[in-house]
SEKE-924660 format. One record per residue (C-alpha): residue in three letters; z, y negated, x negated. Coordinates in steps of 0.05 Angstrom, whole numbers, padded with zeros to 5 digits, always signed. Layout:
N
ALAZYX...
***
This chain:
236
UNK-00005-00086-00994UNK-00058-00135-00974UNK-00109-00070-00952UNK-00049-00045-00907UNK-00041-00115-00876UNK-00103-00116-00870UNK-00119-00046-00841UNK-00048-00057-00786UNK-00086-00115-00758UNK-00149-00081-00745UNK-00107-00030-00704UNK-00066-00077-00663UNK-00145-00118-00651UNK-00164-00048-00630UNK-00108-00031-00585UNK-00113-00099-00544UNK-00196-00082-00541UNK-00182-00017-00511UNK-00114-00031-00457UNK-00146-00068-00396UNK-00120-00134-00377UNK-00080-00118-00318UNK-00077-00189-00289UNK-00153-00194-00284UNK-00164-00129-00253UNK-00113-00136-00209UNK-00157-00198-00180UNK-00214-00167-00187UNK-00187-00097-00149UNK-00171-00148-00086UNK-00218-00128-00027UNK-00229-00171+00028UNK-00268-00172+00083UNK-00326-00202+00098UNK-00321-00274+00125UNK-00361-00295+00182UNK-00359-00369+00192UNK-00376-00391+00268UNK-00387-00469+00278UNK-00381-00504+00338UNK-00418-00557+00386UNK-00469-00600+00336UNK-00447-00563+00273UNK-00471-00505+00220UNK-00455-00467+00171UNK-00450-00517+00109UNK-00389-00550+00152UNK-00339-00494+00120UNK-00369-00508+00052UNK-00294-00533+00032UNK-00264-00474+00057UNK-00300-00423+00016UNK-00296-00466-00042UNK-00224-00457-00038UNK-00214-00387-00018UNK-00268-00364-00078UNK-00224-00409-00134UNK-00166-00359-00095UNK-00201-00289-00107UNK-00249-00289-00056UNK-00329-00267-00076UNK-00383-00314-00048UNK-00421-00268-00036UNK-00369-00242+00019UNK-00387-00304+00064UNK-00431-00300+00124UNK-00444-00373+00158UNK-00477-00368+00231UNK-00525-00429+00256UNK-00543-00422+00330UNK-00602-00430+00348UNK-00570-00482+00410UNK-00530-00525+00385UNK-00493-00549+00457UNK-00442-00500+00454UNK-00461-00450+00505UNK-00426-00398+00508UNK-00468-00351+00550UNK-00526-00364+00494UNK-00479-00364+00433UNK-00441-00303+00436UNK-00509-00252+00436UNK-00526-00283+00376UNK-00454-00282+00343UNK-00457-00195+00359UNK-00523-00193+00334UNK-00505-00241+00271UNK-00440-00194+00255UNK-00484-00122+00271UNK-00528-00148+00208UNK-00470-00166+00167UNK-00437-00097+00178UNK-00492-00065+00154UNK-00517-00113+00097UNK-00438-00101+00067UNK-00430-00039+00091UNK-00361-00057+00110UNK-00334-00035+00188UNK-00296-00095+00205UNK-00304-00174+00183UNK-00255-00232+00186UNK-00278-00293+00224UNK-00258-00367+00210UNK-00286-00402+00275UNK-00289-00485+00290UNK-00280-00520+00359UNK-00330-00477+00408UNK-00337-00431+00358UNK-00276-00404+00381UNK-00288-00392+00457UNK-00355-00360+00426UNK-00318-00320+00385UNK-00271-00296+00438UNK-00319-00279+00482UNK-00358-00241+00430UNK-00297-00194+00422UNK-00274-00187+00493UNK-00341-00184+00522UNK-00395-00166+00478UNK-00371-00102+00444UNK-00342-00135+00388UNK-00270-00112+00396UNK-00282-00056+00344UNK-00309-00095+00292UNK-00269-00153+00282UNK-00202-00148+00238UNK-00178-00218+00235UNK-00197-00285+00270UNK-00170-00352+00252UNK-00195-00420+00299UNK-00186-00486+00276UNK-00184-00532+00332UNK-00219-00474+00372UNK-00234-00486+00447UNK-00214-00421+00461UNK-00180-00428+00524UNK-00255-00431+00561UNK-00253-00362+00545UNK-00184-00333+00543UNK-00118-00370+00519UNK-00090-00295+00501UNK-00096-00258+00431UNK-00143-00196+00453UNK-00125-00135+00415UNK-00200-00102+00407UNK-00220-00041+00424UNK-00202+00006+00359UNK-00141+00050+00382UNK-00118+00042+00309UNK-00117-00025+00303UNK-00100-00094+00336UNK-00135-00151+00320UNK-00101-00202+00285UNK-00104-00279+00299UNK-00077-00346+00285UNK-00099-00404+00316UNK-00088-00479+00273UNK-00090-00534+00314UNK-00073-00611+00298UNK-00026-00659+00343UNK-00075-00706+00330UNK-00138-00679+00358UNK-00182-00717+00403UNK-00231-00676+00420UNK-00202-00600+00442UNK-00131-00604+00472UNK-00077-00563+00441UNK-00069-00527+00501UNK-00146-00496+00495UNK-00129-00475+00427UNK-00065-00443+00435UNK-00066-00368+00434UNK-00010-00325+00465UNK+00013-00270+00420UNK-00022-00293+00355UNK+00001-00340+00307UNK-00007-00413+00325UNK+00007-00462+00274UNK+00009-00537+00290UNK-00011-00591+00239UNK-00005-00675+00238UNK-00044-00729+00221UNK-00104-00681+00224UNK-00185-00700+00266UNK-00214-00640+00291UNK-00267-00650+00238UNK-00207-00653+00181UNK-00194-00588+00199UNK-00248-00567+00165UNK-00229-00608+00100UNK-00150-00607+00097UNK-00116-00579+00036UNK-00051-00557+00085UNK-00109-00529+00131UNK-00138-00483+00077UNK-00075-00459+00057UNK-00057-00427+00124UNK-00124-00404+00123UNK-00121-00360+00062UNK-00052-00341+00091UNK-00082-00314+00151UNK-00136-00277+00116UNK-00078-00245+00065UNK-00051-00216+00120UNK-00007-00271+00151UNK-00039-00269+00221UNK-00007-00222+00277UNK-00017-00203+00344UNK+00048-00182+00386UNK+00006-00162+00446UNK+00016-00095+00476UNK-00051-00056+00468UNK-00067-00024+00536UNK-00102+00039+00540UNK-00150+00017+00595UNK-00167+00095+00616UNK-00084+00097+00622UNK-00082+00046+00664UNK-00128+00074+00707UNK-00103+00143+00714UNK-00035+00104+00731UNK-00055+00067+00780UNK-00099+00111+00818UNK-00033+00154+00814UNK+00014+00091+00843UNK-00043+00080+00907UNK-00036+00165+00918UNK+00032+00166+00916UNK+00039+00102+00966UNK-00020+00129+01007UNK+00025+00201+01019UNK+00081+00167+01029UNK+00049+00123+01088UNK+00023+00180+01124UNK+00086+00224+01118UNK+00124+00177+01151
***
């Protein structure tokens, strides 16, 4: 009796060996992104430190985080953004991923917007979050990118109590904006409630309800609308 006891719990030890624990792979079968992490006026890379902390205690790899320093630290635009594309080309092909996700403070967010709209990368960005982003000095309106399959998605966190970039700058028609209180525009970087809607917004919870415009359609249609007017003028 005590050899079959004994023999039963070798084959239940042996069943739980062999059947996969499907909570851990389930984590571990989670694919994200790569994160690019673009700083603003003054800052670097280790000021988001907090923020992948969190998101890698929520599933996220450290070694899917990419932090930017510029070599000009005054916020320029003009000077950032060239480095931003060339930053994210290397990343791309370092991961060998097509798109990343990009978590952008203060300036980093006009920089980041001005990156996608103007510097090609429209079809390589998949989700952008700004915390306290200026992005208003480059466009107040969620771009959709360039991939025909794909918008890009945004949301845009901002705090009432900013003192530095106005809530207007940050505020970004068609993506998700989400206002917080009693938060600096350097507690952005740090606030529990702030790192929550980040992870949100790189689950998924971002949107963008912004028409995508086929710019070679538009063309066509209005080179059709000045025809049409310019017959009608001269048949009448």
């Amino acid at each position: 009796m005590k050899k079959k006891f004994i023999i039963i719990t070798m084959l239940i030890g042996l069943i739980f060996t062999i059947v996969p624990n499907e909570s851990h792979n389930a984590k571990a079968s989670v694919q994200h992104n790569p994160v690019v992490f673009v700083h603003g006026i003054g800052g670097g890379a280790n000021n988001f430190s907090k923020i992948e902390n969190y998101l890698i205690a929520n599933g996220w790899d450290r070694h899917q985080f990419y932090g930017i320093n510029f070599q000009n630290k005054e916020g320029y635009i003009s000077k950032d953004s060239p480095q931003l594309k060339q930053y994210i080309d290397q990343v791309l092909q370092e991961s060998g991923s097509q798109k990343v996700d990009i978590v952008a403070h203060s300036m980093g967010g006009a920089t980041t917007l001005n990156y996608i709209k103007n510097l090609g990368g429209g079809s390589k960005v998949n989700n952008v979050v700004t915390l306290g982003g200026a992005n208003g000095l480059t466009t107040n309106t969620a771009y959709t990118g360039t991939d025909p399959s794909h918008k890009i998605l945004y949301t845009s966190i901002y705090s009432s109590e900013d003192c530095v970039v106005d809530s207007h700058l940050s505020y970004l028609a068609g993506g998700k904006n989400v206002q917080v209180s009693g938060v600096s525009h350097i507690g952005l970087l740090n606030n529990y409630k702030v790192k929550k809607y980040i992870k949100r917004a790189l689950d998924g919870g971002s949107y963008n309800t912004n028409l995508k415009v086929d710019s070679k359609s538009t063309k066509k249609s209005i080179i059709s609308f000045f025809n049409f007017i310019s017959f009608n003028i001269s048949t009448h």
